[in-house]
N, C-alpha and C positions, 0 to 999 in steps of 0.2 A: 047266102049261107053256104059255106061248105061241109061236104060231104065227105068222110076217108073211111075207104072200105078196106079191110086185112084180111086178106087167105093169105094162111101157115100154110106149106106141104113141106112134112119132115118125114126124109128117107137116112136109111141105114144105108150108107156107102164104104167100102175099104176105101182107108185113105191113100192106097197106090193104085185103085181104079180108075185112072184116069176117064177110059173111055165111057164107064158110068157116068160119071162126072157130067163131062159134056153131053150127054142125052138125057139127064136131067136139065141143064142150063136150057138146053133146045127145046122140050118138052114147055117148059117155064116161060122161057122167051116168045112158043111161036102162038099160049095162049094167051101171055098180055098184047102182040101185035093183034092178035083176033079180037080181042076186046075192044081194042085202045079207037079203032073207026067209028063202032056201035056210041062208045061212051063221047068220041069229040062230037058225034050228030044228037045226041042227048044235052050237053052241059052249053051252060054259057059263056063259055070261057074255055082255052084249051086245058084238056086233061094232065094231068099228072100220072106216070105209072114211075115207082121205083121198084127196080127187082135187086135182090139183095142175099147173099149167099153166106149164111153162119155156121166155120166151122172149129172144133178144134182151135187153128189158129186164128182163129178172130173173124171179122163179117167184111165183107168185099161187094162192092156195088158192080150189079152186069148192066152190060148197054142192051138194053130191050133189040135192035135192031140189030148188032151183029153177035152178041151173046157173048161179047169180049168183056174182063172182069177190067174198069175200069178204076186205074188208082189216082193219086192225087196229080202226078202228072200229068196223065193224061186232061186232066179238070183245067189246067192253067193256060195248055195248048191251046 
């Protein structure tokens, strides 16, 4: 059977704050790497984590391990 758990964390950021930005990403990022050990020695199968950033312009998928917003190029590489 699988299992899909959802945490929301929705902040108010300017959208010329970059440096917000990325301590949000880091923030995000460095609590699914913290999980993502716990949960592959739990499952029987390797885990899934997608992190995912919705804003204004549209939603953009981060790479849990360098917190870089990966697009579709990247995906094809």
């Amino acid at each position: 059977m699988r299992l899909v758990f959802n945490t929301t964390l929705t902040v108010d950021v300017s959208a010329t704050d970059y440096e917000l930005r990325a301590a949000f990403i880091e923030l995000v990022t460095q609590s699914a790497r913290t999980i993502y050990g716990p949960a592959a020695m739990l499952a029987t199968s390797k885990p899934s984590i997608k992190i995912t950033e919705t804003s204004r312009d549209g939603m953009v998928d981060i790479d849990m391990m360098t917190g870089k917003v990966v697009t579709s190029d990247d995906m094809e590489a």
